[in-house]
Structures are given as C-alpha cells and as structure tokens.
N, C-alpha and C positions, 0 to 999 in steps of 0.2 A: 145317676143322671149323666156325669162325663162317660159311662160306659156305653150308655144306650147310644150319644154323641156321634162316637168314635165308631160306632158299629152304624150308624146312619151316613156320616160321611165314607165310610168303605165299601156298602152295597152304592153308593151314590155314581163314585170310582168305576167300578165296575160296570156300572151300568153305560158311564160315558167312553168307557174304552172297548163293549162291544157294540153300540151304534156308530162308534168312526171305521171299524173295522169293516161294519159292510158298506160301509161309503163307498160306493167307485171310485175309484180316482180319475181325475181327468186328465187330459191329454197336456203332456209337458208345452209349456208356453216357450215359442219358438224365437228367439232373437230377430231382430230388421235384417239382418246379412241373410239369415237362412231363410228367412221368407222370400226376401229378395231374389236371393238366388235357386228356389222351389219356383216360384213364377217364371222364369227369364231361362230358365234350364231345358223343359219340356215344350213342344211347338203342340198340344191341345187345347182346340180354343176352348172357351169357360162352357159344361153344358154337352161334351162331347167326350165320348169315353177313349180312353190310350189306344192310339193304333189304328182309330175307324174316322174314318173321314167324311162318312154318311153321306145322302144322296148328293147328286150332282148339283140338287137346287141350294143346297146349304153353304153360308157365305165363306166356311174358312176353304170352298173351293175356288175361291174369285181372288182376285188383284185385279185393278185397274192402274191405270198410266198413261199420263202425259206429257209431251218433250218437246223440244227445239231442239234444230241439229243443225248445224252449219255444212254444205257441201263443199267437201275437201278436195284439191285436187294432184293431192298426193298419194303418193302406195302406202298400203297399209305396215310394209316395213319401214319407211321414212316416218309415219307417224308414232311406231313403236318404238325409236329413233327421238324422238319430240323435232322429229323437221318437217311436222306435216303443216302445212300455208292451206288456205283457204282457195276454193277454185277463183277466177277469173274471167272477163269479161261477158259474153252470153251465159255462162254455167255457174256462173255466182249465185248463189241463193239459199234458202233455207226448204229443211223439210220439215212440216207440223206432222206430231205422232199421235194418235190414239190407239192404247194398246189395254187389249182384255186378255188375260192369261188362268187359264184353267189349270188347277193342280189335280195332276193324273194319278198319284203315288208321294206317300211320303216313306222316302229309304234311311235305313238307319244301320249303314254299315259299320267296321268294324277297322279303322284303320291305322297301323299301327299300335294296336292293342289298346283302344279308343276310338267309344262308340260315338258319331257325327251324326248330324241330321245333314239331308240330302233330298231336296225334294224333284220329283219330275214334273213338268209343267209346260202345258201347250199354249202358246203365245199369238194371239192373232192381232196384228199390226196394221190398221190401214193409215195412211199418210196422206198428205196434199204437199206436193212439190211445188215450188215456188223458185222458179230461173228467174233469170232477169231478162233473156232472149225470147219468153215465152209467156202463153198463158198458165194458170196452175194446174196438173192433172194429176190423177191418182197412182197412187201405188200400194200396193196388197203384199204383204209378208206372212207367213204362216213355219210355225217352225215346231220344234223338240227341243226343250233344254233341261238344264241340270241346275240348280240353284243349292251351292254350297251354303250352309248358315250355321256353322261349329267355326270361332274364330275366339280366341283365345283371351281378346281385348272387349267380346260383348260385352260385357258390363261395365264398362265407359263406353262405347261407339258400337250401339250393333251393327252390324257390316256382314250383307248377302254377296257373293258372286255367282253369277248368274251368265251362263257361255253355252253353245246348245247349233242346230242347225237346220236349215229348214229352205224353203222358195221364193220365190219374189217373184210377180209379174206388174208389169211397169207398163201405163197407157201409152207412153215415150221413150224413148231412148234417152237420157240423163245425157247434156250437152257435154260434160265432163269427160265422159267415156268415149264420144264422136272427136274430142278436141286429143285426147290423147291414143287415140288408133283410128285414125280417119280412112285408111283405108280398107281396114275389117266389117266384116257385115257382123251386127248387131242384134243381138235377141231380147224378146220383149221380157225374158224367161231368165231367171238367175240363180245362183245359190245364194240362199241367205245368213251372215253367221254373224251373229248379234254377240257383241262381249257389255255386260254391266257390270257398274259394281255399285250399292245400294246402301247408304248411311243413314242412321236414324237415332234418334234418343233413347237410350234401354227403357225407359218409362214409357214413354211413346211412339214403340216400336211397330205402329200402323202409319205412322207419315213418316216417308223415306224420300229421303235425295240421293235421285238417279244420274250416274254420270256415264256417258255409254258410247259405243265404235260400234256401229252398226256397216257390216261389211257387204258387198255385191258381187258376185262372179261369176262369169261364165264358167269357169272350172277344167276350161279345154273343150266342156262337153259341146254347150250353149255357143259359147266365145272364147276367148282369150281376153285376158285384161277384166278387170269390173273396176269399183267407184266406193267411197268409205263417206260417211257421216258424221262428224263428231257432235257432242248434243249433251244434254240437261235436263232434268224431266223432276217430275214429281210421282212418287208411286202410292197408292194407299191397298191397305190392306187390312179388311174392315175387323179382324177376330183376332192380331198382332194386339192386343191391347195390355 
C-alpha cells in the first residue's frame, strides 16, 4: 500500500512539473519609474506606430495656442538685458494671439552622442493689435520653427523650446516702430522670429505655459529697426497625454 503511495505521489510530481513548463511565461512586471519613464521617453501618441506621424488630419499633427503680449518699446538686446519697459503713450498696448501650428517632421538627431527629439512645425499666428492711439487691427505671422524637447530635467518640468523664422504682414504700421524711427518709411511686411519656451506637468504634458518674445524686423530688407512683444499664452496639445 505505502508503495503504490509513493509511486502515485511521483507520477503526480511529474505530471505537475511538465504542465508548468509549457506555461508561457509572461512578461516581467515593470516598476512605476520604468513605466514612467517608457511613457515620458518616446513623443508617439497612443494608436500610432514609431516614426509615422500619419495623415495630415491626425491630431498628434496640430497644437493650438493662446497668448497676451505686451508691446515693448525696447530693442530686442535691452530686453535680453532684462531692461526691456513697456511701450508708451499712443503705442502702449497689447497684442491677442491665436496660433495653429502644424508638425511637418519629427527629427531625432544625434547630438553629442545622444539621441534628441526635435520636431519641425509650421506656426500660423493671426493677432488683434490693441494701441491705445488707435482702433484694433490685424496682424498675420506665418513661420518655420524648430521645437527642442530632450531636456534633461522632463521628468519634473517638461520644457519645449521653440525659436524658428518666418513673415509678418501688419494692417498698420505698429506706433512703436513710427515713435522710434520717425523719419524711415515703413513696411507693412516683416521678418518674423518667434523665441518660446513651453512648461508643463510631466503627467500632463498637453497643457503647457507659454512664455514667449515674439520679434519684427525689417532686416535692412523691408526697413531698418522692427518692434518685440513679450507675452503669456496657454498651449494645448491634444496626443501630449
């Protein structure tokens, strides 16, 4: 009887040690850091394969953006200086932003022997100018930029910068620019060179605060002399999630 037992408990044995063996095994369970930082690492929204950015109508090609800017009536050196004052009396005013920025490219160079993301992104800006000398009128920017987003501290503070160049046509002449080269003839026609830089919560890396120098210049070509912006915004970015 204990033989039969011992020879029942050892096929039993065996039996349980070749059905674990074809067990699959699953996939090693990953730590909250490494999850963490798999999400926050890679710029493909959820649903989109590495690398393709798919058609034009797909949302992780959009950003939108909202801002206030104060009209500066300093040089763009004096405010990179922190001595830039706000303009005065007719040319005091603000500009409201509406900006839709289309991503053209996302680049993933190589620098310093560390791989960046680096995205391209075309930025259509229209604005309502607000003097105090005048009624409000529009103004149109259209540009090219470069949006850095490898920064060593994302995961406390994601942080984009965002610097690029493009055109400006203006329904007025910006009193600022008349008050400081009154004797230059003026074009309606500018350079445009937009500097941001873009803060957000690593969790909730689709709502960003935007702090930005939006620049104007004839460039010698148009004019001599242009006009600086400084400003605030909100950015959303609806696939950042």
């Amino acid at each position: 009887m204990l033989k039969r037992f011992v020879i029942a408990l050892s096929i039993l044995g065996l039996v349980n040690m070749s059905s674990a063996a074809e067990e699959p095994r699953g996939e090693p369970v990953k730590t909250g850091a490494e999850q963490h930082a798999e999400s926050s690492s890679g710029s493909t929204p959820p649903g989109a394969e590495p690398g393709k950015l798919g058609s034009w109508r797909d949302l992780n090609r959009w950003s939108f953006q909202v801002g206030l800017g104060l009209i500066s009536g300093s040089t763009l050196e004096e405010i990179v200086m922190l001595e830039g004052e706000r303009a005065e009396g007719d040319a005091e005013g603000e500009i409201h932003f509406l900006q839709v920025s289309y991503k053209v490219a996302e680049l993933k160079p190589v620098v310093f022997g560390q791989r960046v993301e680096v995205d391209l992104e075309l930025p259509l800006v229209l604005a309502v100018v607000d003097e105090r000398g005048r009624d409000p009128f529009m103004q149109y920017n259209v540009g090219l930029t470069l949006r850095w987003k490898s920064f060593p501290w994302n995961e406390w503070v994601y942080t984009n910068f965002e610097t690029g160049g493009g055109l400006t046509y203006s329904s007025h002449v910006l009193e600022t620019e008349r008050q400081r080269h009154p004797t230059r003839d003026r074009s309606h026609i500018e350079f445009y060179w937009p500097i941001q830089l873009t803060l957000a919560h690593p969790r909730h890396r689709e709502h960003q605060l935007v702090l930005f120098v939006h620049h104007h210049s004839g460039g010698g070509i148009f004019h001599r002399g242009g006009a600086n912006t400084l400003g605030i915004g909100y950015r959303f970015v609806p696939w950042e999630r």
